[in-house]
C-alpha positions as CSV (number, residue, x, y, z in Angstrom):
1,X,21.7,6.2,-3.7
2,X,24.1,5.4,-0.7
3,X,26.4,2.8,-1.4
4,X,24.7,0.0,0.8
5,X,21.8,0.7,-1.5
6,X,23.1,0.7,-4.3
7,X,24.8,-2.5,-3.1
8,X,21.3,-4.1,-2.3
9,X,19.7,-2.8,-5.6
10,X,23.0,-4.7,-7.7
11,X,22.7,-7.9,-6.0
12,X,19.0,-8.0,-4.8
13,X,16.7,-6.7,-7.1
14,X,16.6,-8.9,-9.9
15,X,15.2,-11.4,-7.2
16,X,12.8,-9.2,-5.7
17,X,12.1,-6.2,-7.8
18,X,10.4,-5.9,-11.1
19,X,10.3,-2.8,-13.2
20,X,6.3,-1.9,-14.0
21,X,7.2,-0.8,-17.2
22,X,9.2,-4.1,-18.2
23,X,6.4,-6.6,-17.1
24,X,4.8,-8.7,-19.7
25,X,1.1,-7.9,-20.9
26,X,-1.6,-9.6,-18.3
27,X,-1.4,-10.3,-14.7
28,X,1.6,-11.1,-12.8
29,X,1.9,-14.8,-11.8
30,X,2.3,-14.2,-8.5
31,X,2.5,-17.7,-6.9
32,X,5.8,-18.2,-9.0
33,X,7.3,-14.9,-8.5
34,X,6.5,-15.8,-4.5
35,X,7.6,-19.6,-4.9
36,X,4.2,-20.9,-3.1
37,X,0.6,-19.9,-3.1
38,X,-0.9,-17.7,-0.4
39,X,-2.6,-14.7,0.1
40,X,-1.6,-11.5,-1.5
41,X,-1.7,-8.3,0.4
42,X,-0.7,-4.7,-2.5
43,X,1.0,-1.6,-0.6
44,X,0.7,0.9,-2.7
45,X,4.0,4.0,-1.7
46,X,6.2,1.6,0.2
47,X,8.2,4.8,0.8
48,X,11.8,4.4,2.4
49,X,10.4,1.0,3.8
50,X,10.3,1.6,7.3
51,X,6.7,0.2,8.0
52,X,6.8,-2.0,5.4
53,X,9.6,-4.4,6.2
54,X,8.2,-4.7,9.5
55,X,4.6,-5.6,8.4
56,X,5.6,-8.2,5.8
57,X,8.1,-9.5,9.0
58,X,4.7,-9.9,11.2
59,X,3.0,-11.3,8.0
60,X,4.9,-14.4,6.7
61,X,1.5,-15.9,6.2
62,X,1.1,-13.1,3.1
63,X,2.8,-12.5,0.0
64,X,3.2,-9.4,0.4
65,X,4.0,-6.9,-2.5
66,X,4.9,-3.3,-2.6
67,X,4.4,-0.5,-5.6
68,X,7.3,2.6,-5.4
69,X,8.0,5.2,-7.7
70,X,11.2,6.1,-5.7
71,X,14.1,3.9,-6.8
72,X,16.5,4.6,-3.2
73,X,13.6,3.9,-1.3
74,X,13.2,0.3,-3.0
75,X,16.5,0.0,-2.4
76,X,16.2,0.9,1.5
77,X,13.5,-1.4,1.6
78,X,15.6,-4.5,0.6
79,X,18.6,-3.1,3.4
80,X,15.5,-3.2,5.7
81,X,14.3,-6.4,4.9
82,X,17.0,-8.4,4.8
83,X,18.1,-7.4,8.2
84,X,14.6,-8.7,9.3
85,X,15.4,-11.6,7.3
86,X,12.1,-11.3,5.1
87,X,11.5,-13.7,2.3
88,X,7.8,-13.4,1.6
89,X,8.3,-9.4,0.1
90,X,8.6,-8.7,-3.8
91,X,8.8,-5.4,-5.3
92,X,7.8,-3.2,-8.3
93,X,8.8,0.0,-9.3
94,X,6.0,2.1,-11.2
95,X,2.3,3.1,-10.8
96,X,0.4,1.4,-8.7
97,X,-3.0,2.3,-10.8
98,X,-0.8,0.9,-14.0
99,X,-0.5,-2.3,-11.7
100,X,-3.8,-2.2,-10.9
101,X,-5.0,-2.4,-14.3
102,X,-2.8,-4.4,-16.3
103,X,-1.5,-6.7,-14.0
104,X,-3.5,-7.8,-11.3
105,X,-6.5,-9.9,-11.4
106,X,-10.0,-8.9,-10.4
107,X,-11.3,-10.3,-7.3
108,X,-7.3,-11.5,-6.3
109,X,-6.2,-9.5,-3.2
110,X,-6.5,-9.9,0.4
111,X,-6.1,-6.7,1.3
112,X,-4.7,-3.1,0.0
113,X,-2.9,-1.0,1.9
114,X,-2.3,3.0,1.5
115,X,-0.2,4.8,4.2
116,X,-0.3,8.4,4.4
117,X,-0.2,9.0,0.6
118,X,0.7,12.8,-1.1
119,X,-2.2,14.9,0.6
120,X,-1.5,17.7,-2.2
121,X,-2.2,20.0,0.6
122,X,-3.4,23.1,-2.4
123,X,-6.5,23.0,-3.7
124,X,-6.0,23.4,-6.9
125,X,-4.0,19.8,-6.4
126,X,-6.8,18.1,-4.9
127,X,-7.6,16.4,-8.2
128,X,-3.7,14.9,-8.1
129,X,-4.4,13.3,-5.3
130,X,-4.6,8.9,-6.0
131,X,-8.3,8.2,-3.5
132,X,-10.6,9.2,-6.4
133,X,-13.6,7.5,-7.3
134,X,-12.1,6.0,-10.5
135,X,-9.0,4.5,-8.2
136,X,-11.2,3.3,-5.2
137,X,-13.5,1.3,-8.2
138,X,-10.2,0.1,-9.1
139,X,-9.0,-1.4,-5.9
140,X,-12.0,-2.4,-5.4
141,X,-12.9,-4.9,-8.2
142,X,-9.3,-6.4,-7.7
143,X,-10.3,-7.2,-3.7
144,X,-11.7,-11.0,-3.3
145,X,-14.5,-11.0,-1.1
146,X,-13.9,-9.8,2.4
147,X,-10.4,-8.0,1.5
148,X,-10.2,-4.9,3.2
149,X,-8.9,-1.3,1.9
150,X,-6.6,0.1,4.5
151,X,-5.7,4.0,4.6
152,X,-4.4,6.0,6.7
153,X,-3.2,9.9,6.5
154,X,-2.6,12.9,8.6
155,X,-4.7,15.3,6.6
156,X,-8.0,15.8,8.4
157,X,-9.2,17.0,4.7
158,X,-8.3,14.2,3.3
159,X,-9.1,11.7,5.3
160,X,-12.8,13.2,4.7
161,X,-12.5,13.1,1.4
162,X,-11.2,9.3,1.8
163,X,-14.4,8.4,3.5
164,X,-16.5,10.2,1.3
165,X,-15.1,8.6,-2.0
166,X,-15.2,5.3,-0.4
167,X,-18.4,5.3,1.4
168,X,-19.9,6.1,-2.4
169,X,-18.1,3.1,-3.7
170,X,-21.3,0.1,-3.4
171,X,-18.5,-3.0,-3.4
172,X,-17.3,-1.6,-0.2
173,X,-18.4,-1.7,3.2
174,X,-17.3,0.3,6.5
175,X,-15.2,-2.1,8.2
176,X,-16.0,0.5,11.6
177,X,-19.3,2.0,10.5
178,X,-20.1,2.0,14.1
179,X,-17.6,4.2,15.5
180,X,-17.4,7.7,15.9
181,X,-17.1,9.2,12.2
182,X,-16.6,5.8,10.6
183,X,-13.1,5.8,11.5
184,X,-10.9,3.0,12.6
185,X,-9.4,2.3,15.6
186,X,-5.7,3.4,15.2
187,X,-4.1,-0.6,14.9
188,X,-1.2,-1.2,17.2
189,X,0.1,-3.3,14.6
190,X,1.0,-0.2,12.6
191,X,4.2,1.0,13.2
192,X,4.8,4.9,13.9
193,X,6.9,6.5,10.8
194,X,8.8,9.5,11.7
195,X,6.2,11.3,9.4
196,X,3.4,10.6,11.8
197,X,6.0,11.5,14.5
198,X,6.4,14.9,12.7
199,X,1.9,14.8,12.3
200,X,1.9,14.8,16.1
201,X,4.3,17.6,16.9
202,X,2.9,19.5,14.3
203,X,-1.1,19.5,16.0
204,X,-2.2,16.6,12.9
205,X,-4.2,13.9,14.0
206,X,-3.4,10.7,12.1
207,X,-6.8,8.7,10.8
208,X,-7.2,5.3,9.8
209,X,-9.8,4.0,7.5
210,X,-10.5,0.1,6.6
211,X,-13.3,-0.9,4.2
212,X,-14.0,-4.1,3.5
213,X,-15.4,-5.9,0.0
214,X,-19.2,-6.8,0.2
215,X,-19.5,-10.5,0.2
């Protein structure tokens, strides 16, 4: 890590951050963590945080919590969100499906969100990749009513297969069933990484998919 975040990860994240593998068995009490009830929106691969700091920013209504694997980019995230002055953002490092499973309550999120995940671009890696019928049950039975499954990736392959896997799943409903392939609109509320910058130049189109929990 650079020094700045190693700086932020020595003074910040025993506020913010938990360690997966550290938590205590069952869910997460997330109101206390957060210091007020409210609605609770999962990112699952918060990367070096540059969309996420912004979208908790435009959020304060949500708690919003992000799952990372990589410990700089936790680390970046913090630098990132406490220059936006964020305060509604908590962070663990670890799996998101070990989350998902041990540590989050069924029917308890608002919303998930997946941004351009590892496409494993090989075929013989297809079966690494984490929007699998198993996962998408998953994230589904820990949606409340209404919560909606964002994802969005650059790989027209995957983004098939994302739609295939979660059109199959019954709890979840095609947000933008009605539009040309089922996908959504592109939200302006989504900011541009430099990966989808990269996407672009390189001929990929970027797609969006939102699915909602059936009622």
């Amino acid at each position: 890590m650079t020094v700045g975040q190693q700086r932020a990860w020595d003074t910040r994240w025993p506020e913010l951050g938990r360690d997966v593998k550290a938590l205590p068995p069952g869910p997460l009490v997330l109101d206390e963590w957060f210091g007020r009830p409210a609605p609770v929106l999962l990112e699952i691969g918060s990367g070096m945080g540059e969309t996420t700091s912004q979208l908790a920013a435009a959020q304060p209504e949500l708690n919003y919590l992000a799952v990372e694997v990589y410990k700089p980019g936790l680390a970046q995230l913090i630098l990132r969100a406490d220059a936006l002055e964020v305060a509604t953002l908590r962070l663990l490092r670890g799996d998101a499906v070990t989350v998902l499973t041990e540590h989050v309550e069924p029917d308890s999120l608002a919303g998930v969100r997946l941004f351009f995940p590892d496409p494993w671009p090989k075929a013989r890696h297809h079966k690494r990749r984490i929007v699998q019928p198993d996962f998408v049950a998953l994230v589904a039975s820990r949606l409340t009513p209404g919560g909606v499954f964002h994802m969005a990736t650059d790989w027209e392959e995957y983004a098939d297969q994302m739609m295939t896997v979660c059109s199959g799943e019954t709890r979840l409903r095609n947000v933008y069933a009605d539009q040309p392939g089922g996908w959504a609109p592109r939200p302006d509320w989504r900011p541009v990484t430099k990966f989808e910058n990269r996407a672009v130049n390189e001929g990929r189109i970027s797609h969006d998919l939102m699915f909602a929990k059936v009622d």
